[in-house]
PyMOL CGO cylinders between C-alpha atoms (Angstrom):
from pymol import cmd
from pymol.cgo import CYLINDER

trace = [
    CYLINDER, -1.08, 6.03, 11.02, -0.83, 2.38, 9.54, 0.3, 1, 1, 1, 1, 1, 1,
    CYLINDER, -0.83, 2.38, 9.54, 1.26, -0.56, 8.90, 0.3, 1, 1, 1, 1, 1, 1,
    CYLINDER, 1.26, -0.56, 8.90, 0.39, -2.22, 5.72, 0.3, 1, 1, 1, 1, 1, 1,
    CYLINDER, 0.39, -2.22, 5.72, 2.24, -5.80, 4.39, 0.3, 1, 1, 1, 1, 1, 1,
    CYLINDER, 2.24, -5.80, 4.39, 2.67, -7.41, 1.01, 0.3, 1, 1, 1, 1, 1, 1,
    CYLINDER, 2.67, -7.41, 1.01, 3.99, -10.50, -0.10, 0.3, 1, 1, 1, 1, 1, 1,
    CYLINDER, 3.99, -10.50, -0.10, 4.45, -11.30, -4.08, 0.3, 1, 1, 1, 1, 1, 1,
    CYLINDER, 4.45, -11.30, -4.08, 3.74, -14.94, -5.29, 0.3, 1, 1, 1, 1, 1, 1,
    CYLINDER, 3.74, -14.94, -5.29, 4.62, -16.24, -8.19, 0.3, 1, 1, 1, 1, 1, 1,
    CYLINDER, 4.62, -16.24, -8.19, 1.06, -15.91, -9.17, 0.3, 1, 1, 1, 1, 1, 1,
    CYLINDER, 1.06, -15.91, -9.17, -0.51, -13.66, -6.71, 0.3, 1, 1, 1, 1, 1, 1,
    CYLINDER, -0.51, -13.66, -6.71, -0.13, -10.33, -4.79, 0.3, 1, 1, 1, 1, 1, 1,
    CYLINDER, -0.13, -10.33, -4.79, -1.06, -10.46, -1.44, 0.3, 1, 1, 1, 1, 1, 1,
    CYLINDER, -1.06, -10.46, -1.44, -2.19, -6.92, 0.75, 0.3, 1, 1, 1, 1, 1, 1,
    CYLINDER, -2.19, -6.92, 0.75, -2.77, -6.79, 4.66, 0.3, 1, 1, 1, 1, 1, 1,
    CYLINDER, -2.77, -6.79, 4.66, -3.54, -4.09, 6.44, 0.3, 1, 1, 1, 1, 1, 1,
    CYLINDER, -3.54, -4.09, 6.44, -4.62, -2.86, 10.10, 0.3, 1, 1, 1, 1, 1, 1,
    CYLINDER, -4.62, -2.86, 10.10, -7.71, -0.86, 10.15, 0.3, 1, 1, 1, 1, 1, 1,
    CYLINDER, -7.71, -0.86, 10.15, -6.26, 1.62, 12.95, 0.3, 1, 1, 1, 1, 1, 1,
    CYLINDER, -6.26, 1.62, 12.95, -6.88, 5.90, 12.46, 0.3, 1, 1, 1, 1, 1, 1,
    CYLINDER, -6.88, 5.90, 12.46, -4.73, 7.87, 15.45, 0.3, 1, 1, 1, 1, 1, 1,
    CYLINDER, -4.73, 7.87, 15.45, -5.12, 11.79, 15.41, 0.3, 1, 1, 1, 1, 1, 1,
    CYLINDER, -5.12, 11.79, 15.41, -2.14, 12.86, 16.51, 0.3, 1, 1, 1, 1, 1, 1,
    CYLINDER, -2.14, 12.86, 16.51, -1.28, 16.71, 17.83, 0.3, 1, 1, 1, 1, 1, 1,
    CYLINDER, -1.28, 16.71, 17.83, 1.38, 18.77, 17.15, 0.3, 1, 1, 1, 1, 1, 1,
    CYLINDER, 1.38, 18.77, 17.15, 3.48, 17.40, 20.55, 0.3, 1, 1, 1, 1, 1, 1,
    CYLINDER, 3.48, 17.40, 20.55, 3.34, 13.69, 18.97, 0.3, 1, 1, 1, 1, 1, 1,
    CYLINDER, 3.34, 13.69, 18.97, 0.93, 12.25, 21.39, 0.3, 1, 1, 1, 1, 1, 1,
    CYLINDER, 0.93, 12.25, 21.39, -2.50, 10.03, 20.03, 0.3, 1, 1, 1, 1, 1, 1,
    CYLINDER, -2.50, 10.03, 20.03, -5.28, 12.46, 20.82, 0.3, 1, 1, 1, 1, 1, 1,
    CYLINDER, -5.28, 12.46, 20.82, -7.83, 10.13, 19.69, 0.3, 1, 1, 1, 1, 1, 1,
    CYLINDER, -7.83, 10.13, 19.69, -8.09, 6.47, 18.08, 0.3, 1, 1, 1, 1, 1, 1,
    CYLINDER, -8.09, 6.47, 18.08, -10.59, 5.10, 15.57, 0.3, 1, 1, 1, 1, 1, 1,
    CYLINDER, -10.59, 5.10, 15.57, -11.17, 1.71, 13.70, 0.3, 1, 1, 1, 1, 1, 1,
    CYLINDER, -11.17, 1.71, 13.70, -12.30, 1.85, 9.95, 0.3, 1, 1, 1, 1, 1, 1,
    CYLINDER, -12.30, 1.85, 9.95, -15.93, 0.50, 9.56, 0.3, 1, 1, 1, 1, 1, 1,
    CYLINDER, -15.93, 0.50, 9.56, -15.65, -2.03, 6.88, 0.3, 1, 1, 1, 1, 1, 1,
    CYLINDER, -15.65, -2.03, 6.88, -16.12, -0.82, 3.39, 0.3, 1, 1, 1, 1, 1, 1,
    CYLINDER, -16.12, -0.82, 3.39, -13.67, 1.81, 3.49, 0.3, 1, 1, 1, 1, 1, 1,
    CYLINDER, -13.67, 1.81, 3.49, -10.75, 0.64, 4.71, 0.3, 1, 1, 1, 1, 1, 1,
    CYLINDER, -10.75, 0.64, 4.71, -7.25, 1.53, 4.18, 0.3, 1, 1, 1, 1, 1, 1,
    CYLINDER, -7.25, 1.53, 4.18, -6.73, -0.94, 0.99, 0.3, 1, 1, 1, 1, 1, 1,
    CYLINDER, -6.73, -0.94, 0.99, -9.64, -1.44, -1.97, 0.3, 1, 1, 1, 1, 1, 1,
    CYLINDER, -9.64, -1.44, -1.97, -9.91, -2.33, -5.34, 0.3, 1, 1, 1, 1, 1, 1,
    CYLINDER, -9.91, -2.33, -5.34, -9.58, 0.17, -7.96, 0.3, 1, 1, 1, 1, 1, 1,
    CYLINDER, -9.58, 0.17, -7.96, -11.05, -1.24, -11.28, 0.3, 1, 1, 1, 1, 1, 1,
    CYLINDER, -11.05, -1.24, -11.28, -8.12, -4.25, -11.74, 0.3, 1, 1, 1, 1, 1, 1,
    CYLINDER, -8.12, -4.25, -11.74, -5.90, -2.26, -9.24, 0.3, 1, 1, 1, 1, 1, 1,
    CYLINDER, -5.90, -2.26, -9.24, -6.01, -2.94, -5.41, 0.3, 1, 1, 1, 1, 1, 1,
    CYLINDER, -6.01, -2.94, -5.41, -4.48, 0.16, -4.13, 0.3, 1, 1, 1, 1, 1, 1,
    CYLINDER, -4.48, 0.16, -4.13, -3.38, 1.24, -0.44, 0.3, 1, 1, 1, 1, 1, 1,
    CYLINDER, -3.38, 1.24, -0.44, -2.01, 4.28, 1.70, 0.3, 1, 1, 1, 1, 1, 1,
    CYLINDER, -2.01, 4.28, 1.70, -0.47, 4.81, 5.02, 0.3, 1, 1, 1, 1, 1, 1,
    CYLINDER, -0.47, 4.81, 5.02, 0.27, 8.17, 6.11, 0.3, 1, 1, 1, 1, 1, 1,
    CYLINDER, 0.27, 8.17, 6.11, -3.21, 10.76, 5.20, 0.3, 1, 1, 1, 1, 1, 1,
    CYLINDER, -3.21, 10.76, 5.20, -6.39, 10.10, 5.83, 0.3, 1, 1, 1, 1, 1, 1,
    CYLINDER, -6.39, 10.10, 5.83, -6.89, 12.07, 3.18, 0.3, 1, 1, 1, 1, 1, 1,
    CYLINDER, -6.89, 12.07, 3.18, -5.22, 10.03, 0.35, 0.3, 1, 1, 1, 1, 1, 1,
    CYLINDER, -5.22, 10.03, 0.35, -7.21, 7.02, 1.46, 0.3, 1, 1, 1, 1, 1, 1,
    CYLINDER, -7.21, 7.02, 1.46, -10.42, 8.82, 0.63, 0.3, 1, 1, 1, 1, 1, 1,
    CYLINDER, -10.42, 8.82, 0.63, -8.60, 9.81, -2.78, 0.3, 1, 1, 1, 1, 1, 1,
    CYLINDER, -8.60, 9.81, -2.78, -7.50, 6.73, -4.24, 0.3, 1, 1, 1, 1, 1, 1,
    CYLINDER, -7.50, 6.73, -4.24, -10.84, 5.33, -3.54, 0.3, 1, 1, 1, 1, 1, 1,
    CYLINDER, -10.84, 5.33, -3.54, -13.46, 7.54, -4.41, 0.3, 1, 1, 1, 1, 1, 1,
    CYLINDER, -13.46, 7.54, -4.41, -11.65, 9.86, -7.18, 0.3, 1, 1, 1, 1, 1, 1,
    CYLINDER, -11.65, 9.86, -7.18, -8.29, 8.03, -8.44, 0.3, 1, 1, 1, 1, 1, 1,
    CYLINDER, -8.29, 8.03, -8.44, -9.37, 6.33, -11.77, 0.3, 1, 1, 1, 1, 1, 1,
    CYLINDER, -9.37, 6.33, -11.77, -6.38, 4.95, -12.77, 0.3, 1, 1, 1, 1, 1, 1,
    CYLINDER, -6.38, 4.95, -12.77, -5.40, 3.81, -16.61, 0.3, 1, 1, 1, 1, 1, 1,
    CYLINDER, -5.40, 3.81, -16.61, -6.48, 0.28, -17.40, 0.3, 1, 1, 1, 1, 1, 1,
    CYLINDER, -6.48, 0.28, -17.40, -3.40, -1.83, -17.84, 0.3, 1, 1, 1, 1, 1, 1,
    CYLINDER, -3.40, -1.83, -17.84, -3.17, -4.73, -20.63, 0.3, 1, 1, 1, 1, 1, 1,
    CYLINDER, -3.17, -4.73, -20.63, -3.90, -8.10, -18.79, 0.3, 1, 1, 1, 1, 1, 1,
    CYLINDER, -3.90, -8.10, -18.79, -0.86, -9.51, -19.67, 0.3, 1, 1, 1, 1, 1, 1,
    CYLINDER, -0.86, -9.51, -19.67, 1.65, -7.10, -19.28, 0.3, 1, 1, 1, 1, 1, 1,
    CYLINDER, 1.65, -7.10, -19.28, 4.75, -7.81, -17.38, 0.3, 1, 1, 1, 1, 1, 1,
    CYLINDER, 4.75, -7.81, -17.38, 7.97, -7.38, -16.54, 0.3, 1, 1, 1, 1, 1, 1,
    CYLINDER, 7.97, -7.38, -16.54, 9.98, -4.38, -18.40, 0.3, 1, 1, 1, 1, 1, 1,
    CYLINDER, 9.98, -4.38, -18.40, 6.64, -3.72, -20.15, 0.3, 1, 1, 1, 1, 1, 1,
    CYLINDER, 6.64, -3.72, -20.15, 4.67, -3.55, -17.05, 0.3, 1, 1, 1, 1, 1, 1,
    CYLINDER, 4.67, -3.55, -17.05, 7.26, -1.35, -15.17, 0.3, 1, 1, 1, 1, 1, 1,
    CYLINDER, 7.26, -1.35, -15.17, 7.28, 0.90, -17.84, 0.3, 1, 1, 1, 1, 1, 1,
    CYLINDER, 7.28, 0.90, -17.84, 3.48, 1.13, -18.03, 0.3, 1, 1, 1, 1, 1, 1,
    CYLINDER, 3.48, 1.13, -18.03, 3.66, 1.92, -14.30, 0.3, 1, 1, 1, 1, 1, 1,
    CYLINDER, 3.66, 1.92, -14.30, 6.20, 4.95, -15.13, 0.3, 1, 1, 1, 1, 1, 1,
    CYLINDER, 6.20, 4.95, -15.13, 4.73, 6.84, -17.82, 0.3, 1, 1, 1, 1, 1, 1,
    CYLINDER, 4.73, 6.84, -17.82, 1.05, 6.11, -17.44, 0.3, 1, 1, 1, 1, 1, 1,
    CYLINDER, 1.05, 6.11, -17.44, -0.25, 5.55, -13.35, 0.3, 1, 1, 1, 1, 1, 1,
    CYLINDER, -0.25, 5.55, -13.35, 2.37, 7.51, -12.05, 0.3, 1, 1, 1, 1, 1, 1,
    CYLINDER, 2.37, 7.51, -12.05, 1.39, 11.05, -13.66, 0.3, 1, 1, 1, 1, 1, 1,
    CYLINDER, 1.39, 11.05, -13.66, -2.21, 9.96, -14.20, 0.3, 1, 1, 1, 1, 1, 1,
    CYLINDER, -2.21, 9.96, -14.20, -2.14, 9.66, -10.02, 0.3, 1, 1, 1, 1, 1, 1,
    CYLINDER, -2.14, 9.66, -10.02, -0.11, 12.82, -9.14, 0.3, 1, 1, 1, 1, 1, 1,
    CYLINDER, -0.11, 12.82, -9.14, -2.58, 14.67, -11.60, 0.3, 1, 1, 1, 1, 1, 1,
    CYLINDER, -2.58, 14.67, -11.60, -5.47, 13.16, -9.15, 0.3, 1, 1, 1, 1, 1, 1,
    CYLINDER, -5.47, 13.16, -9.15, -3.66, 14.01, -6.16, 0.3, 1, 1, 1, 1, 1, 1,
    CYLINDER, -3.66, 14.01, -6.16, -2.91, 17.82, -7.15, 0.3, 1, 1, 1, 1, 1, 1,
    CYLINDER, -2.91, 17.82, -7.15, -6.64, 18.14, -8.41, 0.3, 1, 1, 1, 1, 1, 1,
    CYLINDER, -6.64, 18.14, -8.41, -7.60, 17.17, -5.18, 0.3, 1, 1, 1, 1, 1, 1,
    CYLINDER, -7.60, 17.17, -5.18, -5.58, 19.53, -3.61, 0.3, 1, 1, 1, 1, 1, 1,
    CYLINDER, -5.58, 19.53, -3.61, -3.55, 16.93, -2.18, 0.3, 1, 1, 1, 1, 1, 1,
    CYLINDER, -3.55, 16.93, -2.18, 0.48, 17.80, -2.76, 0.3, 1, 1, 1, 1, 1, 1,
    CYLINDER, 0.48, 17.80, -2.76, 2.86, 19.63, -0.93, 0.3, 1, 1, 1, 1, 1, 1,
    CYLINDER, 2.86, 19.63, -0.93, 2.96, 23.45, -1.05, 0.3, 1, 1, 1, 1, 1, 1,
    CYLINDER, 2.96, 23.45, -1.05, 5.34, 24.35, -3.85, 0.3, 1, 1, 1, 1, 1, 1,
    CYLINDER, 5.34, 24.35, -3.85, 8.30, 26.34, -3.02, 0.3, 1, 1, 1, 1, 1, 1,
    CYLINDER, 8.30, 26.34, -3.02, 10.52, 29.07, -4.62, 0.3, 1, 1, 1, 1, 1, 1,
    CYLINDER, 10.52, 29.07, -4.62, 13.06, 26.42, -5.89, 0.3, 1, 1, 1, 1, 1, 1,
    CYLINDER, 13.06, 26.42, -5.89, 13.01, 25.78, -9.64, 0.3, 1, 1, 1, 1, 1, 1,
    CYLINDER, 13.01, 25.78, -9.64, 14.20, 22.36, -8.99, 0.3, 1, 1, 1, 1, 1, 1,
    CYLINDER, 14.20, 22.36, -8.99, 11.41, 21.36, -6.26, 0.3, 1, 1, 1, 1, 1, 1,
    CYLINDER, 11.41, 21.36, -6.26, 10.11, 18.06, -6.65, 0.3, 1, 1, 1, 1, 1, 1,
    CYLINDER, 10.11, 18.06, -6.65, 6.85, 17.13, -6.77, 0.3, 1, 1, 1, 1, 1, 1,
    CYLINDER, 6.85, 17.13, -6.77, 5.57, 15.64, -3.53, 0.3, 1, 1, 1, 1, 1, 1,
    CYLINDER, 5.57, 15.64, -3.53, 2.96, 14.35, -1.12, 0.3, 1, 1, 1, 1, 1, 1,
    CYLINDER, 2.96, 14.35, -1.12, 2.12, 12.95, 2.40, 0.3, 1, 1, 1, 1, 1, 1,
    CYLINDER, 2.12, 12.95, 2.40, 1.48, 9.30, 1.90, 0.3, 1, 1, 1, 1, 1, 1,
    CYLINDER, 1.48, 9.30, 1.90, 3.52, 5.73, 0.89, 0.3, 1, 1, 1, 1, 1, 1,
    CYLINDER, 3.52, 5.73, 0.89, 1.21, 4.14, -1.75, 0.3, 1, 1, 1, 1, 1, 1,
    CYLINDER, 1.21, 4.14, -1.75, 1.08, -0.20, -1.99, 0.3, 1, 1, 1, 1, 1, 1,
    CYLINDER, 1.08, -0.20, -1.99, -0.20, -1.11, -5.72, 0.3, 1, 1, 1, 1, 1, 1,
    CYLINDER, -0.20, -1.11, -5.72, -0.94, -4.41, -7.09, 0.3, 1, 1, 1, 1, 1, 1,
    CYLINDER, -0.94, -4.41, -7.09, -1.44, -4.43, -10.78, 0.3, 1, 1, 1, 1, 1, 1,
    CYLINDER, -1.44, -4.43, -10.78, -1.72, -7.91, -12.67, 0.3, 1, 1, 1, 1, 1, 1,
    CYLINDER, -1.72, -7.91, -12.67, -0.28, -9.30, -9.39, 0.3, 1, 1, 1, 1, 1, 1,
    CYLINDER, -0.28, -9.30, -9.39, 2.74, -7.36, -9.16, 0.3, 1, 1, 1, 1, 1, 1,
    CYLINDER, 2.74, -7.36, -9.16, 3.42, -5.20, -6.08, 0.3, 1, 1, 1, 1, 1, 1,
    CYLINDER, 3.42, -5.20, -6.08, 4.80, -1.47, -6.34, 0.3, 1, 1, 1, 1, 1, 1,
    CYLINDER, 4.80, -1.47, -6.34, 5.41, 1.07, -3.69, 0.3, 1, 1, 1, 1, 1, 1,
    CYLINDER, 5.41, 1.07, -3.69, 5.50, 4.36, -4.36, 0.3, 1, 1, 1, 1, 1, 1,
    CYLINDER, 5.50, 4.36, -4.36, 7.06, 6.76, -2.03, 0.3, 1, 1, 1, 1, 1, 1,
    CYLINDER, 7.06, 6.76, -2.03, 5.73, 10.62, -1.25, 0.3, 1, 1, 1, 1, 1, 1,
    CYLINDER, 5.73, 10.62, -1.25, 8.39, 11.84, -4.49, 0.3, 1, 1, 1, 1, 1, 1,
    CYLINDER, 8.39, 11.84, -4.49, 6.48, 9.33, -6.49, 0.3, 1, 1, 1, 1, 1, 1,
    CYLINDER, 6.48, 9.33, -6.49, 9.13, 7.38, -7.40, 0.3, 1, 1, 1, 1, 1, 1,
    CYLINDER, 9.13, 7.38, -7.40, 8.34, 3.83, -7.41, 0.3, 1, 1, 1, 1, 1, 1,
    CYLINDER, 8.34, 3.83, -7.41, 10.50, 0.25, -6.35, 0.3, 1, 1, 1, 1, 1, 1,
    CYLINDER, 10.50, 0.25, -6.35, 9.64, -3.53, -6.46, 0.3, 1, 1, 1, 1, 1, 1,
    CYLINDER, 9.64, -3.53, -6.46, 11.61, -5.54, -4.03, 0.3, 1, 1, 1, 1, 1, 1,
    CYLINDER, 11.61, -5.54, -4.03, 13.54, -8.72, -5.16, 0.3, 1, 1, 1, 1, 1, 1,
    CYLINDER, 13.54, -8.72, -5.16, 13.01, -10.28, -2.01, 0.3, 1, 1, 1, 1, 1, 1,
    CYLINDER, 13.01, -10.28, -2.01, 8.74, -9.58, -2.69, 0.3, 1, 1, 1, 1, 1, 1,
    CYLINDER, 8.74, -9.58, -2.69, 8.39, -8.11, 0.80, 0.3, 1, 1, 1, 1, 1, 1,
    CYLINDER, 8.39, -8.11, 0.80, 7.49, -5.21, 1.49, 0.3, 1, 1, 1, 1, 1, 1,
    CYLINDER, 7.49, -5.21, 1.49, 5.96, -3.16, 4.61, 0.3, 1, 1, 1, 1, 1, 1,
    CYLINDER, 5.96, -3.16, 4.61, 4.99, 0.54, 4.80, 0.3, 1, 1, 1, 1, 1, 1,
    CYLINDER, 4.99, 0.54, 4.80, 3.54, 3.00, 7.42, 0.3, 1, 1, 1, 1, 1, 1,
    CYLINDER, 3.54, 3.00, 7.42, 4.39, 4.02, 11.37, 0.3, 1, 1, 1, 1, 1, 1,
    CYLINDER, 4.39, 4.02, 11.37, 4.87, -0.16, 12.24, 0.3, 1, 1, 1, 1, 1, 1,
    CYLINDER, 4.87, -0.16, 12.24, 6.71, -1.45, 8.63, 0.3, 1, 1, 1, 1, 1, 1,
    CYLINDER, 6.71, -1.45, 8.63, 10.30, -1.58, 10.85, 0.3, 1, 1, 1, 1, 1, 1,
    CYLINDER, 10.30, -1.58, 10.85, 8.38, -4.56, 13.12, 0.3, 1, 1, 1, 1, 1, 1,
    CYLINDER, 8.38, -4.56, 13.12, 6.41, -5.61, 10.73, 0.3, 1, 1, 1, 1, 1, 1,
    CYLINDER, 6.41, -5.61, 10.73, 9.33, -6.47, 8.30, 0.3, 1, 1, 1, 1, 1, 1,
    CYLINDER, 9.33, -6.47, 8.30, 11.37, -7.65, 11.09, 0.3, 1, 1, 1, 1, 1, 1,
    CYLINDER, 11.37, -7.65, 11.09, 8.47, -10.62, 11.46, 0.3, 1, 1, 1, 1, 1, 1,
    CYLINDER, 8.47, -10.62, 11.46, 8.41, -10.93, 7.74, 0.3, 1, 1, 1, 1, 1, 1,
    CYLINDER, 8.41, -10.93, 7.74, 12.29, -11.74, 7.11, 0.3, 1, 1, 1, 1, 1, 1,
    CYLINDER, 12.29, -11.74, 7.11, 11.95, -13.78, 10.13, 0.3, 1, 1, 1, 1, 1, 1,
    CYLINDER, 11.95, -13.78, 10.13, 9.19, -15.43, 9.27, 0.3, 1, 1, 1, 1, 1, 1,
    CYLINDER, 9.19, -15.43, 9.27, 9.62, -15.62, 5.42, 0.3, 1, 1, 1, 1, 1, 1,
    CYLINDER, 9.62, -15.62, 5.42, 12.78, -17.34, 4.49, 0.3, 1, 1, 1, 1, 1, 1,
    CYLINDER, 12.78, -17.34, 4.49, 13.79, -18.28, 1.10, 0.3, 1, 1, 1, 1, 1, 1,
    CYLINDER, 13.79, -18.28, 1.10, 11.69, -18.36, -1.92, 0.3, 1, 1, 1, 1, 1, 1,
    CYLINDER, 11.69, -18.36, -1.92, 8.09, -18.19, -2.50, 0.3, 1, 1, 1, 1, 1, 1,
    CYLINDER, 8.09, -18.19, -2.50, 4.95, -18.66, -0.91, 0.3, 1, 1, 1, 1, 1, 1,
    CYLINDER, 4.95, -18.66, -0.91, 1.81, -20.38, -1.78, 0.3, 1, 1, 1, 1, 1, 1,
    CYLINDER, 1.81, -20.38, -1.78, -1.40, -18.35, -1.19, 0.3, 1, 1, 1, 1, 1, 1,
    CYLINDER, -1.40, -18.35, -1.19, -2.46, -19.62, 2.49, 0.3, 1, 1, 1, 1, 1, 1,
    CYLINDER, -2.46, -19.62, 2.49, 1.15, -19.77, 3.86, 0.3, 1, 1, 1, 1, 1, 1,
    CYLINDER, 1.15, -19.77, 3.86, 1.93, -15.78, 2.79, 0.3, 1, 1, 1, 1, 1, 1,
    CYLINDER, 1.93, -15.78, 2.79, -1.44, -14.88, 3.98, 0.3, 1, 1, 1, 1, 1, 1,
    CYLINDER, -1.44, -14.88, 3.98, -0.69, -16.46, 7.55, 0.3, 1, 1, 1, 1, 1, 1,
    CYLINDER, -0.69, -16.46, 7.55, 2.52, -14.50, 7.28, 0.3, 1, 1, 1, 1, 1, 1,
    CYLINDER, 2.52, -14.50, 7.28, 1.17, -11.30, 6.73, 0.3, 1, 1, 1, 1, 1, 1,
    CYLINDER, 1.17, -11.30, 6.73, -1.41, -11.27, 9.36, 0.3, 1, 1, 1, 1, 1, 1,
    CYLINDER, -1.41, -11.27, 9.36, 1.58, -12.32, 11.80, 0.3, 1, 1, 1, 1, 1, 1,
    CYLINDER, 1.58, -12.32, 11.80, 3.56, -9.37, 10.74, 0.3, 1, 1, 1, 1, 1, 1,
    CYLINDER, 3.56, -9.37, 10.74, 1.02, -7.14, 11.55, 0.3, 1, 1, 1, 1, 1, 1,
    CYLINDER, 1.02, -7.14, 11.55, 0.32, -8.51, 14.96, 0.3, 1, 1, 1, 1, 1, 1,
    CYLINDER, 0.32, -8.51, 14.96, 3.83, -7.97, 15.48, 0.3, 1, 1, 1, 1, 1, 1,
    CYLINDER, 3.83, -7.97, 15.48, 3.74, -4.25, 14.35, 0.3, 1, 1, 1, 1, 1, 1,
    CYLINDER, 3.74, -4.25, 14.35, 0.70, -3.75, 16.69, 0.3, 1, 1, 1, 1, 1, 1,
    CYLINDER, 0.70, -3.75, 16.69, 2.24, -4.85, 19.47, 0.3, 1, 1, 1, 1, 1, 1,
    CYLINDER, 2.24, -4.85, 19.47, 4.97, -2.32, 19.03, 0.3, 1, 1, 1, 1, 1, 1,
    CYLINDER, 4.97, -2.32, 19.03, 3.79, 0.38, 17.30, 0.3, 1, 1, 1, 1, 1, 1,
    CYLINDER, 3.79, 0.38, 17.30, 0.73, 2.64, 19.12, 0.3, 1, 1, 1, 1, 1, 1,
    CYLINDER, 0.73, 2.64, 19.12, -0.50, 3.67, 15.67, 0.3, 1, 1, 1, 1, 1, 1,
    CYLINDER, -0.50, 3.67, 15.67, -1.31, 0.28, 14.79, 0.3, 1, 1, 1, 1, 1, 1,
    CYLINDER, -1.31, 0.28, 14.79, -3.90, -2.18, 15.23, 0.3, 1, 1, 1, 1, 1, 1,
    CYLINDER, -3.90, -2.18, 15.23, -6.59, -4.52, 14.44, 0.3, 1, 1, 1, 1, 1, 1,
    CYLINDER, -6.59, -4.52, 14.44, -8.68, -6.00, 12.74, 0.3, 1, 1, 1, 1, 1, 1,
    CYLINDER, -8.68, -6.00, 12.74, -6.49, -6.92, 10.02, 0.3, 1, 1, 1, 1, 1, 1,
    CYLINDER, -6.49, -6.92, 10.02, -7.63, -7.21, 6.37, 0.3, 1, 1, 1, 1, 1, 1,
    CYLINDER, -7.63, -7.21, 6.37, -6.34, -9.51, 3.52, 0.3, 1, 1, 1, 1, 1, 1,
    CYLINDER, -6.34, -9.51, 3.52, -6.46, -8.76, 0.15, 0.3, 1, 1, 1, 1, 1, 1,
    CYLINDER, -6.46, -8.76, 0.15, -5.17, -11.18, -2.48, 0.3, 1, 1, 1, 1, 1, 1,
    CYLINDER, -5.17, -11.18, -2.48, -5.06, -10.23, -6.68, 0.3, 1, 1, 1, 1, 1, 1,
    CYLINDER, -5.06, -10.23, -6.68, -4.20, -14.00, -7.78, 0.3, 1, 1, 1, 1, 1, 1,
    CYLINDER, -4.20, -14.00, -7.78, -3.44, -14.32, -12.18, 0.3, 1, 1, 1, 1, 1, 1,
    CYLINDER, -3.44, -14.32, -12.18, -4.65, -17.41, -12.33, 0.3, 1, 1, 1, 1, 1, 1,
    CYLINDER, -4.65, -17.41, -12.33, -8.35, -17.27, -10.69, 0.3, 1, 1, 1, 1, 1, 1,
    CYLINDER, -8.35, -17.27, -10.69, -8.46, -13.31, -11.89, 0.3, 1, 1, 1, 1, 1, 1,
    CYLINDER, -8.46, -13.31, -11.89, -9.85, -12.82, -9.01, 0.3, 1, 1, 1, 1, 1, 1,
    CYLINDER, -9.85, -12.82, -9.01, -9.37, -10.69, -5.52, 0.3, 1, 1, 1, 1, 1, 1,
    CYLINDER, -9.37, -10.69, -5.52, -9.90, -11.91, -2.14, 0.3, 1, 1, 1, 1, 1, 1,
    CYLINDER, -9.90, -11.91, -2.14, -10.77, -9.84, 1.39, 0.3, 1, 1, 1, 1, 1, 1,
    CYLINDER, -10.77, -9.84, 1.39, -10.76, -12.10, 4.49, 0.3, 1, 1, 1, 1, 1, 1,
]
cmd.load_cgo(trace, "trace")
């Protein structure tokens, strides 16, 4: 259970998470709560990726110890970079997933869909992508975006908070960690500390506060 925020820059994608694990039984209750140790927590960099997951345990480990996902051009964009995300990471991480033995059971339907457990945040080249258990992917033209048990709350404080246009670097990243307060206070699957991750084009560099 998670809440996870981004904001896209005009230069920069920006990644905060909570660092909150609830087991959870079969009657919906919180049977037991942990807090990631630091190293391992819910959002990491991938080779020139950072890559995140609320929903499995499970697909945290994955993305972060076995996903190696295709190394983009540096300056793809736009269209190009869209389609790049399509045909190439897309497959390349189901394949992961299903070798894992993460994916949903399949099912006697010929038209079943592939599937898993988790919503997936992706910065590549500082552009944000979600990709939902189906594995289809968006980008939102408003560059917010909030996933996980608190994203309702969390994106409530974002619209709120956000406004029109973009941020700089220090003024999304005090946004984010606001959002996720909010989500914490709200939502029992979500807490602190927080973590911010920033992929920023121009220093080519990622940041973890």
């Amino acid at each position: 259970m998670t809440t996870i925020v981004g904001i896209q820059g005009d230069t920069f994608a920006l990644i905060c998470t909570d660092s909150q694990i609830s087991d959870v039984d079969d009657n919906g209750y919180v049977t037991q709560l942990a807090i990631m140790r630091d190293g391992v927590g819910k959002v990491q960099a991938n080779g020139k990726y950072l890559i995140g997951a609320a929903g499995d345990v499970r697909a945290i480990n994955i993305l972060h110890h076995a996903f190696q996902p295709p190394a983009a051009p540096p300056n793809l964009k736009g269209r190009k970079l869209d389609h790049f995300f399509t045909v190439k990471f897309i497959p390349s991480l189901r394949e992961c997933f299903e070798q894992q033995g993460y994916a949903m059971p399949d099912n006697d339907l010929k038209t079943h869909m592939a599937e898993m457990g988790s919503s997936i945040i992706v910065a590549i080249n500082g552009t944000l992508y979600t990709v939902d258990g189906d594995y289809s992917w968006y980008s939102d033209v408003n560059g917010v975006y909030a996933i996980g048990t608190g994203a309702q709350y969390a994106m409530g404080a974002l619209h709120a908070l956000h406004g029109r246009g973009r941020l700089g670097v220090q003024k999304a990243r005090q946004h984010a960690m606001k959002a996720l307060a909010a989500a914490a206070r709200f939502d029992p699957y979500t807490g602190s500390p927080y973590h911010v991750h920033i992929q920023d084009t121009k220093k080519e560099s990622r940041s973890r506060y």
